[in-house]
C-alpha positions, 0 to 999 in steps of 0.5 A: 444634604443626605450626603453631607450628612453621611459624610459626616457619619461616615468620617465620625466612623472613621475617627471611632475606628482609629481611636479603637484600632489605636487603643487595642494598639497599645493594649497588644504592645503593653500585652508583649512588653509584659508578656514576651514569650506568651505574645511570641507564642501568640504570634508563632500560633496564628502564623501557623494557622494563616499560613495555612499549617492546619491541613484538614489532615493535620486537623483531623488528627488533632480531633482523633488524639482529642476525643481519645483523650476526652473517651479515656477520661470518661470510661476511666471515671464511669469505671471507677463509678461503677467499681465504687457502687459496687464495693459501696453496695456489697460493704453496706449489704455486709455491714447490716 
């Protein structure tokens, strides 16, 4: 009886499966019949990525041009804050 019934679990399991597989299916194929150059680029991305093209070399790189990107920002904006208090300070002292 335990096997029939998890027979009959695992089949329904299978159906939702396909049904799920079949639905995300037709939501890719519509994606790139809407969308031809970005599911290119999709595709183009994560054969990339699964043909192994992001070596810890690679990576590493990506990182360093990142964070000196995200650090230049920063000081940028903290130096414009500082600049602003400041100017803001000695033209309020003025002003009085």
């Amino acid at each position: 009886m335990q096997g029939e019934a998890m027979s009959n679990d695992l089949g329904e399991m299978q159906e939702k499966a396909v049904t799920s597989l079949r639905e995300a299916r037709g939501t890719v194929e519509e994606f790139a019949r809407e969308n031809p150059r970005a599911a290119i680029g999709i595709a183009v991305g994560v054969g990339f990525i699964l043909g192994g093209g992001l070596t810890p070399r690679l990576l590493f790189g990506l990182g360093a041009l990142a964070a000196r990107t995200v650090a230049r920002d920063y000081v940028k904006g903290q130096l414009g804050n500082f600049t602003g208090s400041l100017l803001g300070g000695q033209t309020g002292g003025e002003a009085e």
